[in-house]
C-alpha positions in Angstrom: 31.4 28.0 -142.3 34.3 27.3 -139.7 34.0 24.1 -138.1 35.8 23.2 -134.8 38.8 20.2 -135.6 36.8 17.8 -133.5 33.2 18.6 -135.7 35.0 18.5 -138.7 37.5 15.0 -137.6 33.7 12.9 -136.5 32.6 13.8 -139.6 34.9 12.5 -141.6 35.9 9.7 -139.8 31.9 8.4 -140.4 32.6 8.3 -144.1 35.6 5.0 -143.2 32.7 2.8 -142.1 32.4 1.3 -145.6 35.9 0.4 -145.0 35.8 -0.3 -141.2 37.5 -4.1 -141.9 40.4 -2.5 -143.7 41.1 0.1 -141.1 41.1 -2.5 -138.4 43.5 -4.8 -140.3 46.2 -1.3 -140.4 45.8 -0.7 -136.8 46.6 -4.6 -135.7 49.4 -4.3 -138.4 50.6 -1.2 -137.0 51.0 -2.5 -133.4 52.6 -5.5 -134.4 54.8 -3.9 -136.8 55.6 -1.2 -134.2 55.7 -3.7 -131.4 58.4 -5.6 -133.4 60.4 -2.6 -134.5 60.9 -1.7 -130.4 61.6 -5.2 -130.0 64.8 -5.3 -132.0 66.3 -2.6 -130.1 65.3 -4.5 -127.0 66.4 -7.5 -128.1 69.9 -6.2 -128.6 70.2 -5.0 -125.5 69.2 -8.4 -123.8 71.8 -10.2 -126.4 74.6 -7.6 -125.0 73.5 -7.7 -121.8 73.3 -11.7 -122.0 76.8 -11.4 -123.0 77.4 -9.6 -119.7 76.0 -11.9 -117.6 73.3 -9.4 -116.9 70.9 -11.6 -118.1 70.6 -15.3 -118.7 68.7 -15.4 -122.4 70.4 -17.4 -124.9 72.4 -15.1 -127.5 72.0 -17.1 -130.6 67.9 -17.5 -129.9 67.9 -14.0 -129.4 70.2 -13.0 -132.7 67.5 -14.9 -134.5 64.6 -13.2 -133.0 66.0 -10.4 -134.0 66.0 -11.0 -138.0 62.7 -12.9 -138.1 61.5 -9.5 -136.2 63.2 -7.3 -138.7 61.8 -9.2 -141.9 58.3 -9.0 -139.9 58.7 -5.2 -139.5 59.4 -4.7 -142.8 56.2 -7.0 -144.1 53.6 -5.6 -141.3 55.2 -2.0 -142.5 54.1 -2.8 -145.8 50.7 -4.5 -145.3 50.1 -1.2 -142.9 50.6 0.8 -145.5 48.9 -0.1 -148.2 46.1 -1.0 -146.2 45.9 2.8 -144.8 46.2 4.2 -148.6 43.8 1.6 -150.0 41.5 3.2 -147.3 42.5 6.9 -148.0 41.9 6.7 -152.0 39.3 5.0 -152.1 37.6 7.4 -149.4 38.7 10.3 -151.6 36.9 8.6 -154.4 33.7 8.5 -152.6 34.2 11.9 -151.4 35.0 13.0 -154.9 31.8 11.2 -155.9 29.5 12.7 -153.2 30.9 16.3 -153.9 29.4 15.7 -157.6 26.4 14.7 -156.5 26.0 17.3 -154.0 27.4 20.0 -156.8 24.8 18.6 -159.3 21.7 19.2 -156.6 22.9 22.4 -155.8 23.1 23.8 -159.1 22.0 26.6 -160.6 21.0 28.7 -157.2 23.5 27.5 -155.1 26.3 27.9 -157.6 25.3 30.9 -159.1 28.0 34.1 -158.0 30.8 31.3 -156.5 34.3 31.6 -157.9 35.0 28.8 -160.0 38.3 28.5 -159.8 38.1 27.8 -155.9 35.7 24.9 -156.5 37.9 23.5 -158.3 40.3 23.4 -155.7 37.8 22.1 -153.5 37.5 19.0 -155.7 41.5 18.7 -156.4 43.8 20.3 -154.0 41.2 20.1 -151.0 40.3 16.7 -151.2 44.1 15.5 -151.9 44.7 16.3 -148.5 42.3 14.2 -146.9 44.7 11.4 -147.8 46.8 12.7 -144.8 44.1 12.5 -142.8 42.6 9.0 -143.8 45.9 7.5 -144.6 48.2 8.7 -141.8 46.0 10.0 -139.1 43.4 7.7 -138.2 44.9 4.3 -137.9 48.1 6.3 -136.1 46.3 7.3 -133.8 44.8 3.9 -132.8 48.2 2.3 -133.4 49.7 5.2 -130.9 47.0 4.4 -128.3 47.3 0.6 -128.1 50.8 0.9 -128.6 51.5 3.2 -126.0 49.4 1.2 -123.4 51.3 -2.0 -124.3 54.7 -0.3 -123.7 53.6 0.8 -119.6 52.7 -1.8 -118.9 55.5 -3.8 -120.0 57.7 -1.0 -118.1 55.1 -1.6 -115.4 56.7 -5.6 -114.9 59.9 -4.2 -114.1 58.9 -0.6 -112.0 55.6 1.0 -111.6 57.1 4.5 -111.2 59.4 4.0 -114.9 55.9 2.7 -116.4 53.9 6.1 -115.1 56.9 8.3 -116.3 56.4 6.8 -119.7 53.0 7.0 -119.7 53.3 11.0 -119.1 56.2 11.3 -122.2 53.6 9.4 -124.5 50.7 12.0 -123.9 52.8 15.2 -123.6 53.9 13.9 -127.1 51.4 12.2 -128.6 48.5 14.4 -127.4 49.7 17.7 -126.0 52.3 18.8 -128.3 50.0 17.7 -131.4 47.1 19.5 -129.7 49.0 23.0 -128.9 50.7 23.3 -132.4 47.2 22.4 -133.7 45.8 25.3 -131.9 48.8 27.6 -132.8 48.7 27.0 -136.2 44.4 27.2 -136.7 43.8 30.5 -137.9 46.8 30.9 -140.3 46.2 26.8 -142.0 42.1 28.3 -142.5 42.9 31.3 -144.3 45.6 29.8 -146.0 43.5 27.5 -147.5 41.2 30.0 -148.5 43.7 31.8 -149.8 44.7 29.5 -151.9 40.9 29.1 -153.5 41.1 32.3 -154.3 44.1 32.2 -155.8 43.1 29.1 -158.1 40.3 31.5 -159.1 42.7 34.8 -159.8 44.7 32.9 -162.3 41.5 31.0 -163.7 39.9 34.0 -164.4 43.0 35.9 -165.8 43.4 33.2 -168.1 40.0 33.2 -169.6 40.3 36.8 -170.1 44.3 36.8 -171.4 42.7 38.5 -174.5 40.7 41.4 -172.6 43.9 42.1 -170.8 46.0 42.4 -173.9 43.3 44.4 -175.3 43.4 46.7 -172.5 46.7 47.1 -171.9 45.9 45.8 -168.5 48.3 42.9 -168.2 50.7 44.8 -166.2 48.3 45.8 -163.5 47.1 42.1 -163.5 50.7 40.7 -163.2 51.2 43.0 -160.0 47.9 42.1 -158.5 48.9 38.2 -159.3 52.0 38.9 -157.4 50.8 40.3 -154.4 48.5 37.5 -154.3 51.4 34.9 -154.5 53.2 37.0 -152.2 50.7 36.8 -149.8 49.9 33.2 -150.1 53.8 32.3 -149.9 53.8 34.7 -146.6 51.2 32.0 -145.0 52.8 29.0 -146.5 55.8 30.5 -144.8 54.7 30.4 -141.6 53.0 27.0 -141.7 56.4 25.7 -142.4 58.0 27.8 -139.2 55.2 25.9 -136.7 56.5 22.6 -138.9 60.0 22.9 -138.3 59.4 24.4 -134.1 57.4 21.2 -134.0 60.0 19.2 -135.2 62.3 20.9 -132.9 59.9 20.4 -129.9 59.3 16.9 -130.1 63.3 16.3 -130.6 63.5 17.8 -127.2 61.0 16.6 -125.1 62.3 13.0 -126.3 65.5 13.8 -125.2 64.5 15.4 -122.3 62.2 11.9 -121.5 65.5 9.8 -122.0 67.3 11.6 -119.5 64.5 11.6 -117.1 64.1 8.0 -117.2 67.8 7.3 -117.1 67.8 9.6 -113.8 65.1 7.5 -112.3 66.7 4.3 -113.3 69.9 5.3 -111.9 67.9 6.1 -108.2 66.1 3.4 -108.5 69.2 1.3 -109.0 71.0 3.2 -106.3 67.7 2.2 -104.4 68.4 -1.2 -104.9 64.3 -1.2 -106.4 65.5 -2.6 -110.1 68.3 -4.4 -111.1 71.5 -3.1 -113.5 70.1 -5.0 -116.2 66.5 -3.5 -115.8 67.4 0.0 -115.3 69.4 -0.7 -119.0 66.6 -2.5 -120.4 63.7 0.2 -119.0 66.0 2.8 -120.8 66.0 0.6 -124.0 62.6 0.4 -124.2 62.1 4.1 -123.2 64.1 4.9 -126.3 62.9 2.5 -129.0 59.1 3.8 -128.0 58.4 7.0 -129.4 58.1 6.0 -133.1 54.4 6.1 -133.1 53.8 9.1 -130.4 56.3 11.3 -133.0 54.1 10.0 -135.8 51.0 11.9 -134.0 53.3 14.8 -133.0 54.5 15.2 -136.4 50.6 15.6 -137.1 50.2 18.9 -135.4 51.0 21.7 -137.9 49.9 19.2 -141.2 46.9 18.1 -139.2 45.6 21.9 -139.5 45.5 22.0 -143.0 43.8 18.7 -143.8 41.1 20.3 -141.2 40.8 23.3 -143.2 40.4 21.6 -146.3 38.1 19.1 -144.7 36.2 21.6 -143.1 35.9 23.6 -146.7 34.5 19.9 -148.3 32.2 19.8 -145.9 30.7 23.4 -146.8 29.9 21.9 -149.9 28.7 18.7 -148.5 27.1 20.0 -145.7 25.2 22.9 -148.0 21.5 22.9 -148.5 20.1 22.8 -152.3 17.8 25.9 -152.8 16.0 23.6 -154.9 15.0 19.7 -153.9 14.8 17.5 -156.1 11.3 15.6 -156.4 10.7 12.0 -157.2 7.8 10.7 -155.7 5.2 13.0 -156.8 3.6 13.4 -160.3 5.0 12.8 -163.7 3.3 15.2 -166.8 2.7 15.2 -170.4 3.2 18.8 -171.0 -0.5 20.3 -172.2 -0.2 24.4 -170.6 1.4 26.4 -167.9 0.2 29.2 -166.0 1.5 31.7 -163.9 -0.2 33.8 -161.2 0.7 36.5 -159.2 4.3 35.5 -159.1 6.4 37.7 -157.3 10.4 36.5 -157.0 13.6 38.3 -155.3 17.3 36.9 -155.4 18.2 37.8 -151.5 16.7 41.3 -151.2 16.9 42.5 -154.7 13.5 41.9 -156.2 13.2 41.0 -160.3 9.6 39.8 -160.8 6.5 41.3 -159.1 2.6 40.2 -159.6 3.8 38.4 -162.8 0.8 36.6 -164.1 1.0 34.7 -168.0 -0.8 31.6 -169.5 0.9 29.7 -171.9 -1.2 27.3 -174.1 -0.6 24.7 -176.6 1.4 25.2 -179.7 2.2 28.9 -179.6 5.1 31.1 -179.4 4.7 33.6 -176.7 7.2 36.7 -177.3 8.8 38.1 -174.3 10.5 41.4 -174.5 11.5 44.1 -171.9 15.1 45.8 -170.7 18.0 43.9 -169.2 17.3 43.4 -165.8 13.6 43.2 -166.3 13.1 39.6 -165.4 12.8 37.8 -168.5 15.7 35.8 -168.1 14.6 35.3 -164.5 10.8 33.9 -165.6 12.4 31.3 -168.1 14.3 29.9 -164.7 11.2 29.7 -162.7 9.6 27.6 -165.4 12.8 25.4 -165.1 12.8 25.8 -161.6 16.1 26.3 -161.2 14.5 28.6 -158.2 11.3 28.5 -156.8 9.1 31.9 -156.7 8.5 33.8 -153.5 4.8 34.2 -153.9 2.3 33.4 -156.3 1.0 30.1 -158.3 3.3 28.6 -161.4 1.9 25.5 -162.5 2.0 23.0 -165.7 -1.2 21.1 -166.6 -2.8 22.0 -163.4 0.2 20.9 -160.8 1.7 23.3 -158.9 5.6 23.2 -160.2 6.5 21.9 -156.8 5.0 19.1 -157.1 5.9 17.6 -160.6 8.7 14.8 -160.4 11.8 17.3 -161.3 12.9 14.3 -164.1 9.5 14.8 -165.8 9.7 18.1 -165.5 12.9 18.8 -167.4 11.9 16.1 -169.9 9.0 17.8 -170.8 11.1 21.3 -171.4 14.0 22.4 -173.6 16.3 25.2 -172.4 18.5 27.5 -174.5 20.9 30.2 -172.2 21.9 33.0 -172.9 25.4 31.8 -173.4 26.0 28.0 -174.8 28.1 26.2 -172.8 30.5 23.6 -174.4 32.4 20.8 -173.4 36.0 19.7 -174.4 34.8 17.1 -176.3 33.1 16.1 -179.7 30.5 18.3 -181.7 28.5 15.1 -181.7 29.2 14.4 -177.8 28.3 18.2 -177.3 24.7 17.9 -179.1 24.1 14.5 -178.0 23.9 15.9 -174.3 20.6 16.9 -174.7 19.3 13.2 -175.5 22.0 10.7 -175.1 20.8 7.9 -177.1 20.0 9.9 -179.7 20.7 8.8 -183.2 23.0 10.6 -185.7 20.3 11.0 -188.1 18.0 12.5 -185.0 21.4 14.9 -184.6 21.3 15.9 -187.9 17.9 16.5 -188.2 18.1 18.9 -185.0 21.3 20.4 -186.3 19.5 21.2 -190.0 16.7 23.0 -187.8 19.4 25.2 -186.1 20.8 25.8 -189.7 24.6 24.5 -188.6 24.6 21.3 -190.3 26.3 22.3 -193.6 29.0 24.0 -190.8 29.9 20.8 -188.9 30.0 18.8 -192.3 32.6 21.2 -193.8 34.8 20.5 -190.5 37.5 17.9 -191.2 36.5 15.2 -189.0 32.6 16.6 -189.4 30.6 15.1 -186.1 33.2 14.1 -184.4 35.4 17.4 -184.7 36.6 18.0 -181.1 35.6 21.6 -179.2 38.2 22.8 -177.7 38.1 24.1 -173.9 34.6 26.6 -173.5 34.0 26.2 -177.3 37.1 28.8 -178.1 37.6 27.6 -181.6 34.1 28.5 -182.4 32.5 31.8 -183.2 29.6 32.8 -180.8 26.8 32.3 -183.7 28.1 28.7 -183.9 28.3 28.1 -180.5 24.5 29.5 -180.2 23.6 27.5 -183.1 24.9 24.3 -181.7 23.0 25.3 -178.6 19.4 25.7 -180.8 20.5 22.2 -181.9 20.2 20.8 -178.5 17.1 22.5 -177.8 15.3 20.6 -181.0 16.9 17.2 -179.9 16.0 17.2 -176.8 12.2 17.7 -178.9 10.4 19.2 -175.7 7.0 20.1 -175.8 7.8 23.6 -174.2 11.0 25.1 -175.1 12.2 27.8 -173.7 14.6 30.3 -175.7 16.7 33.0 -173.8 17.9 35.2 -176.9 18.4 32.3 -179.4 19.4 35.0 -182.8 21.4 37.2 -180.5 24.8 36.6 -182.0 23.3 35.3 -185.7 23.6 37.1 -189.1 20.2 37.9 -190.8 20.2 35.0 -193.1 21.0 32.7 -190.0 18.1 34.3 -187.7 15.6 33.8 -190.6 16.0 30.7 -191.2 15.9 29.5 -187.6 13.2 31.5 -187.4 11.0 29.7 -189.6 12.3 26.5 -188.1 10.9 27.1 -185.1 7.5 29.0 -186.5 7.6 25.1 -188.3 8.2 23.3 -184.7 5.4 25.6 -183.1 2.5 23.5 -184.7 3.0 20.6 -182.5 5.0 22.8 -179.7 4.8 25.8 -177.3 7.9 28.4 -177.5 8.6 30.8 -175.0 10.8 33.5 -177.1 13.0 36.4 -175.0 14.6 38.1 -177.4 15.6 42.5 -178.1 15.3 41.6 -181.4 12.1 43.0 -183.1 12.7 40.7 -186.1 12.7 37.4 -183.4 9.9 38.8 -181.3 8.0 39.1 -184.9 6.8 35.4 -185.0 5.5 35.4 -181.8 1.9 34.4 -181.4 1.5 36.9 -178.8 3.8 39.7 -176.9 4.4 40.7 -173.2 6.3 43.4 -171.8 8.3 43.3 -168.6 8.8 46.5 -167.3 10.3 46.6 -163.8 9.6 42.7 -163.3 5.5 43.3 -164.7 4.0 42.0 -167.6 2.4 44.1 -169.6 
């Protein structure tokens, strides 16, 4: 969703209040450390001058002033500084911390169908950016304001009409220029951001499937479709640059054009006899040793876009509302039964179950079987509720699913997917996901029932063999196997199996088999499987056919 800049700036500028103090402390150190950078110009001016007999302040006195203000600008620089990037990074690490938590409420539903690859720049790229906007746009802005103000009206004790034209350079600068490139530069610093999430997820994809595209003979095709994609990305980043470098060029001028102006009117007002030779010098000293923090905010206008359109893409995450909320205040179970009645269930407009009605009781293994697409995969989900059904009654021991504490819920259920997802990280770590302060001996045990202990004890380093990246350097039965193992650990009383032999040899499928025929006299499976020899130790047997039971 496309925010407007000003929506998507309030909203981000709520998330400093945790840091409100340092913020404040950067702004007072800006001014000062602005206010003393001017003043060394201005200084120099009155020594010269001084020297001149155009004024009457002591030279030496103001020498000095001038390095004890140089040594402060360089400190309040400093303290500035880190202050504003002590703010920005640790905002980005909240950010980074909420987008997690947001990610982790709005998964599976929400998730489901989005590229991966542009989340992911959503979490890196995107939120790098903000540190422009928290570490160099806030507190500037501030620093601009007060700044600015202090300036007129010290040009205001030596002529109103040098003080107003001042006051006109530092908002055509500071706030006009900034605004129009802004506006110029919208569109393109949106889609180029987008563009650039869908880039992230071209090469992510084309490097998970490097061996389909050798396979296929595709990789030339792919490499053409990469490059018109980086062409077309580098087109945008192009012209982001172009409004950079015309808004470089602008402000340039319109300072220039500022100094002139106010030498013209200090010249006529000299003429005028208004201001004196030394104040029409010093006006035009101070007029030229002022623009450091309007040029800051002018320099803000094309980079400001694109820390809007990546703010305005965190926000679609943040801002996103779970299919699925989380319940904690309701009821916690002991799982006895579950029952569903008339369940009917559609993702968007495309509907998969219909008048789905099943009891499951204690300690049985109900068989599911049916064609892909039917719903099976779908009904496991429900009973997960990972979505909630569109009609109809599901409930466990009673309680409609809605309101069960989600926590209790899962506890009370084990889930194997279709495809086992594995982490870059330890065989043990991998297991131990599914109870995490589970003993080895508990892991072993689990690991025996899925028939891949004698596996992982072959490994060299056994347990604590590391997976590489998506579980590549294991075969799909292993993978599935280690996936069975996390089912048993997490010892649920309803386990829920989404074609748990699909990728298993017969002497692997049989013996798994009989561990969970073993595991159903104290448990309740729920067993989709195409395989007739799977489906075989089920208690009992429904069909879907065109998401019915049957």
């Amino acid at each position: 969703m496309k925010r407007s800049n000003i929506t998507v700036m309030r909203k981000l500028i709520v998330m400093v209040k945790p840091l409100l103090g340092f913020m404040i402390v950067a702004i007072i150190m800006g001014v000062l450390g602005n206010l003393f950078a001017s003043f060394i110009t201005i200084l120099g001016v009155l020594a010269i001058g001084s020297e001149l007999s155009y004024f009457t302040y002591p030279f030496k006195v103001l020498i000095i002033l001038m390095v004890v203000f140089a040594l402060l600008r360089g400190a309040l620089r400093y303290l500035e500084q880190a202050s504003n990037h002590y703010i920005a990074f640790k905002i980005l690490a909240l950010i980074r911390d909420k987008v997690f938590r947001k990610l982790r409420v709005l998964a599976p539903g929400k998730l489901d169908g989005k590229d991966k690859g542009d989340l992911i720049n959503v979490i890196t790229s995107d939120i790098e950016l903000l540190e422009v906007f928290y570490a160099h746009t806030i507190s500037p802005i501030m620093i601009a304001i007060i700044y600015s103000l202090i300036m007129t009206i010290f040009l205001a004790t030596i002529d109103l009409k040098l003080a107003l034209i001042a006051l006109f350079a530092y908002l055509v600068i500071g706030l006009w220029l900034p605004s129009y490139i802004s506006k110029r530069n919208q569109d393109n610093s949106y889609r180029l951001r987008m563009k650039t999430g869908a880039f992230s997820a071209y090469v992510l994809d084309s490097l998970r499937g490097l061996k389909e595209i050798m396979s296929f003979n595709y990789g030339q095709k792919r490499l053409n479709l990469l490059k018109d994609k980086s062409e077309e990305l580098s087109s945008l980043e192009k012209k982001a640059k172009e409004v950079s470098a015309r808004n470089i060029a602008m402000t340039n001028m319109l300072i220039m054009s500022f100094d002139i102006l106010m030498l013209a009117a200090g010249i006529m007002l000299y003429q005028n006899n208004t201001i004196t030779f030394g104040g029409m010098i010093l006006s035009l000293a101070i007029m030229m040793s002022s623009f450091g923090p309007v040029v800051a905010l002018a320099n803000l206008g094309s980079g400001l876009e694109n820390t809007m359109a990546a703010g305005n893409r965190v926000l679609d995450i943040l801002d996103e509302d779970p299919l699925i909320k989380e319940v904690k205040d309701k009821t916690d179970i002991v799982y006895e039964k579950a029952a569903l009645k008339d369940v009917s269930f559609a993702y968007d407009d495309e509907a998969i179950l219909k008048d789905v009605s099943l009891e499951l009781k204690d300690n049985e293994i109900l068989g599911i079987v049916g064609k892909s697409g039917s719903g099976k995969s779908t009904l496991l989900k429900l009973l997960m509720r990972f979505y909630d059904r569109d009609e109809g009654q599901l409930s466990l021991n009673d309680h409609d699913i809605k309101d069960i504490n989600t926590r209790s819920l899962r506890e009370n259920e084990s889930y194997l997917t279709q495809d086992t997802i594995l982490f870059h990280d330890t065989i043990l770590n991998n297991i131990k996901i599914a109870k995490l302060d589970a003993t080895l001996d508990e892991v072993i045990e689990a690991c025996k029932k899925a028939n891949i202990h004698e596996f992982i004890e072959n490994l060299p380093e056994g347990y604590n063999t590391m997976i590489k990246e998506l579980g590549s350097s294991l075969s799909g039965g292993e993978r599935q196997r280690i996936g069975l193992a996390r089912a048993f650990l997490h010892d649920a009383a309803l386990i829920l199996l989404d074609e748990p032999t699909s990728n298993l040899d017969a002497l692997n499928e049989a013996i798994i088999l009989r561990s969970i025929k073993d595991a159903a006299k104290d448990k309740t499976f729920v067993l989709v499987s195409h395989r007739p020899s799977s489906i075989n130790i089920a208690s009992k047997t429904f069909k879907m056919d065109e998401g019915r039971v049957s």
